[in-house]
C-alpha positions as CSV (number, residue, x, y, z in Angstrom):
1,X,44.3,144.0,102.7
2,X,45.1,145.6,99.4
3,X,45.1,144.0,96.5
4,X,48.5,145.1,95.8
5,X,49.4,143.2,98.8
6,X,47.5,140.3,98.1
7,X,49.8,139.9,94.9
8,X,52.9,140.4,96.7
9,X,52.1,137.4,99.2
10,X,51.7,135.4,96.7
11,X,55.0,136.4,94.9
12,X,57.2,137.6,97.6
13,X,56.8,135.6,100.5
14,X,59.0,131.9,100.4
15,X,59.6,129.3,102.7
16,X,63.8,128.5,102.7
17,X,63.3,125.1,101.6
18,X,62.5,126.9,98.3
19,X,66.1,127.4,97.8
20,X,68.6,124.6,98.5
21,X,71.9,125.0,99.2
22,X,73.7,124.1,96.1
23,X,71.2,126.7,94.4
24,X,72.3,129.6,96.3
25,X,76.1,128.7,95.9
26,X,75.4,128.0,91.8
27,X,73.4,131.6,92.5
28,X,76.4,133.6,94.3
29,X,79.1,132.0,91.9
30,X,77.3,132.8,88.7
31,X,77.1,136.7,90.1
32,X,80.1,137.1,91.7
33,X,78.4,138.1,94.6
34,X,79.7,138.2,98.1
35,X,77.6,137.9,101.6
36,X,78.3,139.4,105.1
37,X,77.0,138.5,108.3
38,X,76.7,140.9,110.6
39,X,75.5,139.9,114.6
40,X,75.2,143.1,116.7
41,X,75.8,141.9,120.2
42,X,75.3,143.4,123.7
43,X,75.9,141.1,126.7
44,X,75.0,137.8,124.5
45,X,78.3,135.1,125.8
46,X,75.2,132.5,126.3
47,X,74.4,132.2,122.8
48,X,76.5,134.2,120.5
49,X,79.0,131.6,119.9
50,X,76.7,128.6,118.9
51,X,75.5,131.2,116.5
52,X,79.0,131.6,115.2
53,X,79.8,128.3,114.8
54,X,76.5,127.3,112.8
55,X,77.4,130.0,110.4
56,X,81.2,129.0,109.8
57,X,79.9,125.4,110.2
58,X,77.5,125.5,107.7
59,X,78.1,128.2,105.8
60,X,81.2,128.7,105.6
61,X,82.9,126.0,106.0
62,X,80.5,122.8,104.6
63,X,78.9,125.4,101.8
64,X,81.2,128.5,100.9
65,X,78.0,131.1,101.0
66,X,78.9,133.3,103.6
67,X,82.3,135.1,103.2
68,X,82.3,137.7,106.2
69,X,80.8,136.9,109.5
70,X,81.5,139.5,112.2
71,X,80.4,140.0,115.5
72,X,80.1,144.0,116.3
73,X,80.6,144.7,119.7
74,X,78.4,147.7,121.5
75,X,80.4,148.1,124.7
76,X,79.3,143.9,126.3
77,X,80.9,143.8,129.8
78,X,80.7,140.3,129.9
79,X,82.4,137.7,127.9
80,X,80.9,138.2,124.4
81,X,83.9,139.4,122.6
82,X,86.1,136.3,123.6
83,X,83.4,133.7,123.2
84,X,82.6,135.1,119.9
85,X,86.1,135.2,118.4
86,X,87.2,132.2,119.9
87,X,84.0,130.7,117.8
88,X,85.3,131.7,114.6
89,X,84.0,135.7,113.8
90,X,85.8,138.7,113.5
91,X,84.8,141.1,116.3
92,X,84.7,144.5,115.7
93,X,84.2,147.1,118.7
94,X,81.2,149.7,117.9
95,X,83.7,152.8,119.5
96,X,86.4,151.5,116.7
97,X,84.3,152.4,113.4
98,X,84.1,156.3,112.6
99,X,85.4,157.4,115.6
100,X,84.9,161.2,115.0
101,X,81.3,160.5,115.3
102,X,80.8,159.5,119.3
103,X,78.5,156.5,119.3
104,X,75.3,156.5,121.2
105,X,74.0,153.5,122.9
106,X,71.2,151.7,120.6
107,X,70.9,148.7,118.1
108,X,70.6,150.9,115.0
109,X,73.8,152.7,115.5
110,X,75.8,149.4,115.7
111,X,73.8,148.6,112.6
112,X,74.9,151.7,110.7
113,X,78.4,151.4,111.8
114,X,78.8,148.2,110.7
115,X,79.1,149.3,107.1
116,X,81.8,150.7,107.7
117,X,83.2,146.8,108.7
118,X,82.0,145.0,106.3
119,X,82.6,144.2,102.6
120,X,80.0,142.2,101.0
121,X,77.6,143.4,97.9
122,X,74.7,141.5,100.6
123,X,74.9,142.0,104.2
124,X,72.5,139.8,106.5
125,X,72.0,140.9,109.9
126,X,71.0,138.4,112.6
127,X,70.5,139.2,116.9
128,X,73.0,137.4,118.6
129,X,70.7,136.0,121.4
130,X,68.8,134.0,119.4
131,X,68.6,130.0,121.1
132,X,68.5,126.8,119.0
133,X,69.8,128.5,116.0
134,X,69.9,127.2,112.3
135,X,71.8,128.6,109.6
136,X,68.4,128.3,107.5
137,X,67.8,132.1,109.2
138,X,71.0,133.0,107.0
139,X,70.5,131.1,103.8
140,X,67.2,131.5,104.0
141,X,66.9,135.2,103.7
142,X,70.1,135.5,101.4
143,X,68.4,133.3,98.9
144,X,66.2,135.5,97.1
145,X,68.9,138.4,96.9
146,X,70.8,135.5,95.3
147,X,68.3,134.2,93.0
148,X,65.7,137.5,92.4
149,X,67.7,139.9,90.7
150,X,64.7,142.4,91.4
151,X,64.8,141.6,95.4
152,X,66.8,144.1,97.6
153,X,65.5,143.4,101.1
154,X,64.7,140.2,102.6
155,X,62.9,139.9,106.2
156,X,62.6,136.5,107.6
157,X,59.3,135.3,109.2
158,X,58.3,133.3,111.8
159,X,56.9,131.6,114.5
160,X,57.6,133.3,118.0
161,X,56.4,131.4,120.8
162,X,57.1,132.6,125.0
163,X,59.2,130.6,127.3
164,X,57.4,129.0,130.4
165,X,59.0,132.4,132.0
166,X,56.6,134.2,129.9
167,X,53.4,131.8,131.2
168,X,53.8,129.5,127.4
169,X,55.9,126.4,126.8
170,X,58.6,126.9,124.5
171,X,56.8,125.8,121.5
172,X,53.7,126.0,122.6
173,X,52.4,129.8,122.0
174,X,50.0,130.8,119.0
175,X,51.5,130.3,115.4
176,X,52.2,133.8,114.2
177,X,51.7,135.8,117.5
178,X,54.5,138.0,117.0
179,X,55.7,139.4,119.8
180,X,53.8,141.5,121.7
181,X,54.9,145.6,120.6
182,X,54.7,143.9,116.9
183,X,51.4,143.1,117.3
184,X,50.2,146.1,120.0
185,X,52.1,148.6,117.9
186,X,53.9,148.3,115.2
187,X,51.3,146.1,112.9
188,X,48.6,148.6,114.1
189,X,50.6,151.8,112.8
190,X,51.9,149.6,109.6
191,X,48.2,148.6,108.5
192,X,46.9,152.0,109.0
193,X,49.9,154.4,107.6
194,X,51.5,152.1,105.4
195,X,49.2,149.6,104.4
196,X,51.3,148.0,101.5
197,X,53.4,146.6,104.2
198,X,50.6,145.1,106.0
199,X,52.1,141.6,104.3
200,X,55.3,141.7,105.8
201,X,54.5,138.7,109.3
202,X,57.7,140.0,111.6
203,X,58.0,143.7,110.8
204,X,60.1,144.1,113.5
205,X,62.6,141.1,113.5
206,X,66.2,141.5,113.5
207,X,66.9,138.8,111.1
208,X,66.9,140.5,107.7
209,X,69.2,140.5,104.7
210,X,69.7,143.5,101.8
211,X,71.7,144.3,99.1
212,X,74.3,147.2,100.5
213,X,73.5,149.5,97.7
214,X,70.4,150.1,99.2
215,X,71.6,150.0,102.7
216,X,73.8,152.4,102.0
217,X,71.2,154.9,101.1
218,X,68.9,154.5,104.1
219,X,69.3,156.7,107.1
220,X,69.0,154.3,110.3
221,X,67.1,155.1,113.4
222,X,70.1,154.6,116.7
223,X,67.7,152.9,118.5
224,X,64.8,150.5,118.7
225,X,62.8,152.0,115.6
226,X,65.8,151.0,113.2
227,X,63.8,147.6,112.2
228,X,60.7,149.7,111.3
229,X,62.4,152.6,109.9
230,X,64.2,150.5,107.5
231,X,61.6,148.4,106.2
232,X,59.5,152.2,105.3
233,X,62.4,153.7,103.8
234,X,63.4,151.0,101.9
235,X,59.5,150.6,100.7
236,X,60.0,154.4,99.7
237,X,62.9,154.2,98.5
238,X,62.9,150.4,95.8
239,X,59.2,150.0,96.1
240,X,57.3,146.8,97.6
241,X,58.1,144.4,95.2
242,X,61.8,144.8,95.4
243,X,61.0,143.6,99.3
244,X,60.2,139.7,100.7
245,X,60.2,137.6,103.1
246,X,61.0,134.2,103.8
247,X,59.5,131.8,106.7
248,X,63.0,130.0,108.3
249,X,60.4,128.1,111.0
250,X,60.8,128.9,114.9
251,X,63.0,132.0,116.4
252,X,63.4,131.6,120.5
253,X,65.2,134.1,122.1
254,X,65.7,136.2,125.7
255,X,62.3,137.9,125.8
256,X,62.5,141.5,128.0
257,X,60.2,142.6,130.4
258,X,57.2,144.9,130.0
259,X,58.6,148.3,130.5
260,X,61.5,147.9,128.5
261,X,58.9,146.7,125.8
262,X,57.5,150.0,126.9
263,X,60.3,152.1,125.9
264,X,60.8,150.0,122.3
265,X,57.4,151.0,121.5
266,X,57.7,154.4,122.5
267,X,60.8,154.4,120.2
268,X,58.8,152.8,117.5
269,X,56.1,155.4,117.2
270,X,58.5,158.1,117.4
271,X,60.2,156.4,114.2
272,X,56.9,156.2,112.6
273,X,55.8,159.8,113.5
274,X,59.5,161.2,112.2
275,X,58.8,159.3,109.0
276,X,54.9,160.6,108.8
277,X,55.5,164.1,109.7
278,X,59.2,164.9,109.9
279,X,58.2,167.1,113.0
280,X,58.9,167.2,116.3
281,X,57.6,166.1,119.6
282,X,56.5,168.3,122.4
283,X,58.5,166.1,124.8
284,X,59.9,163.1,123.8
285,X,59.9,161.1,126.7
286,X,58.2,158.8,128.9
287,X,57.5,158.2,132.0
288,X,56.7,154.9,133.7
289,X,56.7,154.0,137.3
290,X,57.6,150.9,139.9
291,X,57.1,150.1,143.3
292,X,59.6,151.9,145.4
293,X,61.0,150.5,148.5
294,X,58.9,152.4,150.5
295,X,56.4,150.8,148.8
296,X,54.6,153.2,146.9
297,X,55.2,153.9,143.1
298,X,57.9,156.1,141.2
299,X,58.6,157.7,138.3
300,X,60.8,156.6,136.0
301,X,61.4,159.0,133.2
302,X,63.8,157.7,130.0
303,X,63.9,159.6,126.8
304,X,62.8,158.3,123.5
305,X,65.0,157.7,120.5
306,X,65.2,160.5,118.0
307,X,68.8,160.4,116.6
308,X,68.9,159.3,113.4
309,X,72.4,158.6,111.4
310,X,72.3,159.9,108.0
311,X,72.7,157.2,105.0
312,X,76.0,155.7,105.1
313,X,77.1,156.9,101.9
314,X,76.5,160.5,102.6
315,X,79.8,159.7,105.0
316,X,83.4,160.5,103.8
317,X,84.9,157.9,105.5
318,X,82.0,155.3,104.1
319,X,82.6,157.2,100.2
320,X,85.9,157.4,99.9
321,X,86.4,153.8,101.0
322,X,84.4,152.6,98.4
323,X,86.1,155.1,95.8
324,X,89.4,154.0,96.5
């Protein structure tokens, strides 16, 4: 590990207990600073509104931190939207935000889009299908961008163990596994291109907080990659130690199966390459196969991610919002 790296661990990596409650709102008052919570959602009625009503709970309600929470909607067919707004957040519909743009499907469009729906000089983004949720994963990363006037972006850490459908008791997998393209991918290509991230534990977790003015400058992969192209871009762009990250304890969630894992880490290194190279694949697909009912195997070709929306406030919509 670089040395450079070495020092950042030791300055730049909390746990949340570091920062107590009544520190944060002292922090936020003191700055005038406003927070947004942002929970991109696809499908998630089993666990979105627990989420939502730990944040208004807690943070909200108990402790004035957070003063936006909104759930954006990509297109859910099930009951997300109602089970989210009847928990307390403001749901926003992806296809409703900068409509003269047609939204693609993909995590990091709903990402960029939201933006456009929210208000708040920090906005923390959290997966809405996280289980057993604590509103630590909120204050937690918040707190330095309170408290660190030098901090911009803030990734949360921690530990990731499998559900007994993934052959582990919950609870009982390796401290700091990971998840499996994080650690077959993602670490691998961070460590050897862009070792001064090689700190950062969950490079690819959704639960991440940052100061809009540099959001707002940061083009954002549509797809799987967004976590990873974020975190480079924003290295590029403020430097590593305007970045942290802060351990918030245990994250369970719905884990997929392998060949959709397949097709994030395709999209992954195709965020990567863009960012090493700006230059093109031959053919960015990929092909992966399953037993067909005839019983022998077939193709399955999906293409890779390689949109990219350009930085928000290169949008006339986004600048003359903010102007007015």
């Amino acid at each position: 590990m670089l040395e450079e790296v070495e020092h950042w661990l030791s300055r730049r990596s909390w746990s949340a207990a570091d920062r107590p409650l009544d520190l944060l709102l002292a922090a936020k008052r003191a700055g005038g600073t406003s927070v947004s919570v942002v929970l991109p959602a696809l499908n998630e009625e089993a666990t979105v509104g627990a989420i939502v009503d730990a944040i208004r709970r807690d943070l909200m309600r108990a402790t004035p931190l957070v003063d936006e929470l909104v759930v954006l909607d990509s297109g859910s067919t099930d009951g997300t939207a109602e089970v989210a707004r009847a928990a307390g957040a403001r749901v926003v519909h992806r296809d409703s935000l900068l409509p003269r743009v047609p939204a693609v499907p993909g995590k990091g469009e709903v990402l960029w889009r939201s933006l456009l729906a929210t208000s708040g000089d920090i906005v923390c983004f959290v997966d809405a299908d996280l289980r057993d949720f604590s509103a630590t994963f909120v204050s937690g990363i918040v707190g330095p961008l309170l408290t660190e006037s030098d901090v911009q972006f803030v990734k949360a850490m921690y530990d990731r163990p499998l559900d007994p459908a993934h052959g582990a008791e919950a609870g009982a997998g390796p401290v700091g596994q990971g998840g499996r393209v994080t650690e077959l991918v993602a670490r691998p290509l961070l460590n050897l291109h862009w070792p001064q991230l090689a700190g950062f534990v969950q490079p690819l977790g959704g639960e991440y907080a940052a100061r809009r003015s540099l959001l707002e400058r940061l083009p954002f992969p549509v797809g799987y990659g967004v976590e990873l192209g974020l975190l480079v871009d924003a290295l590029h762009t403020v430097g590593l130690d305007a970045l942290g990250q802060v351990d918030v304890g245990v994250r369970r969630h719905r884990h997929q199966d392998g060949q959709a894992l397949g097709r994030m880490a395709a999209a992954i290194y195709r965020t990567a390459q863009l960012r090493l190279t700006r230059g093109h694949l031959v053919r960015p697909r990929l092909t992966q196969f399953t037993r067909g009912a005839g019983g022998g195997f077939e193709p399955l070709t999906h293409p890779v991610d390689t949109e990219e929306r350009p930085p928000m406030i290169e949008v006339q919509e986004y600048a003359e919002r903010w102007a007015a």
